[in-house]
C-alpha positions, 0 to 999 in steps of 0.5 A: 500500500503507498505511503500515507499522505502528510497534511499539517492539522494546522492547515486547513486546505481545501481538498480540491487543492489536492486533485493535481498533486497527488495520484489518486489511488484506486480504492478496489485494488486495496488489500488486506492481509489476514492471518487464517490462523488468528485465534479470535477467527479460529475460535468461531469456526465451530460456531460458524463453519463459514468463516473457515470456509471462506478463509481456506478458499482464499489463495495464500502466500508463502507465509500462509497469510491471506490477500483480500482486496476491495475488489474480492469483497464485490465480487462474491455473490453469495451473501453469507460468505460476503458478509464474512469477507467484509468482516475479514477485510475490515477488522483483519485481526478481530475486535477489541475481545472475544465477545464483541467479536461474536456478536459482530459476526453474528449481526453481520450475518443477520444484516447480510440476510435482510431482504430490502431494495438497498435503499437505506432508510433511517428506519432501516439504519436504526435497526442495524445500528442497534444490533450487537456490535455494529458501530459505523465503521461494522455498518459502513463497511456493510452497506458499502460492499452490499451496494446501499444507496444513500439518497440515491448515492452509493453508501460509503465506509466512514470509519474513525480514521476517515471522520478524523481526517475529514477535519483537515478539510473545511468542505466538510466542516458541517459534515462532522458537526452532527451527532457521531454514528447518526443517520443524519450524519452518515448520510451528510458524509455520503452526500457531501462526498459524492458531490465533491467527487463528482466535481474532481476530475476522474475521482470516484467518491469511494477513491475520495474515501480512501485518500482521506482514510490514508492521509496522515495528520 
């Protein structure tokens, strides 16, 4: 993965000023290694076979490590093993402890079956937002890869590294003044970013998303 980008925090630049500067990455070919043999993922395997299923049907390396991008995530169709290859690629080495980790994977699997449009409502948002486990960042994550639409624009991660860095940015001052892990303020995210993405030339919005998730503050 390239080098973060340094930005002085006490510099407050306009995003757009970065459009020449800077090469903006491709955000599907971003990859994740994860070790198959972690002992929080191990010890869910009894409980939910899937998780071992999906990770001895990844290729590894040399080191037994395995490489999942952006671009794998999408490209399952079966949602079960989708929703692992979320969890995977997103928290790599599990959550905080034991019993945070089963709930997510537990909720994840739940939300991964619900059968909606994908149009995100704040009903709907509430409901996953109140299952065990799922913060923004789990949610996000989800609705991202399952292809939501906020709005009409598609749903995008909004993790803690990301909205920390959204404030090196003035164009997204109203975006983090709103309750954290709110519908409002995830949809403001979304809006906001799909519009200034729409303005950059050749900038998709979840290329916008992980330049902010790599720069360096």
């Amino acid at each position: 993965m390239r080098e973060p980008i340094n930005i002085k925090p006490d510099i407050m630049e306009s995003i757009y000023s970065f459009e020449g500067r800077i090469p903006i990455p491709d955000a599907m070919e971003q990859m994740i290694s994860v070790n198959p043999q972690h002992g929080k993922w191990v010890k869910l395997f009894s409980d939910y076979p899937i998780i071992r299923e999906v990770l001895d049907g990844l290729e590894k390396d040399g080191k037994g490590y395995c490489h999942i991008s952006r671009k794998d995530v999408f490209a399952e169709k079966d949602n079960a093993r989708k929703a692992i290859l979320v969890l995977l690629w997103g928290f790599p080495g599990g959550y905080r402890n034991s019993d945070t980790h089963r709930n997510a994977v537990k909720s994840a699997l739940e939300i991964a079956e619900e059968i909606n449009d994908r149009n995100l409502t704040e009903t709907m948002f509430k409901a996953m937002m109140a299952k065990k486990s799922i913060g923004l960042s789990t949610l996000s994550k989800i609705l991202y890869f399952f292809e939501y639409k906020v709005d009409g624009n598609r749903a995008l991660i909004l993790d803690s590294r990301v909205r920390a860095n959204l404030r090196a940015f003035p164009e997204f001052k109203e975006t983090i003044c709103n309750r954290a892990g709110s519908f409002e303020e995830y949809t403001s995210y979304v809006n906001r970013m799909t519009e200034i993405a729409n303005k950059m030339s050749g900038v998709t919005p979840d290329q916008l998303e992980f330049f902010l998730f790599n720069c360096k503050l």
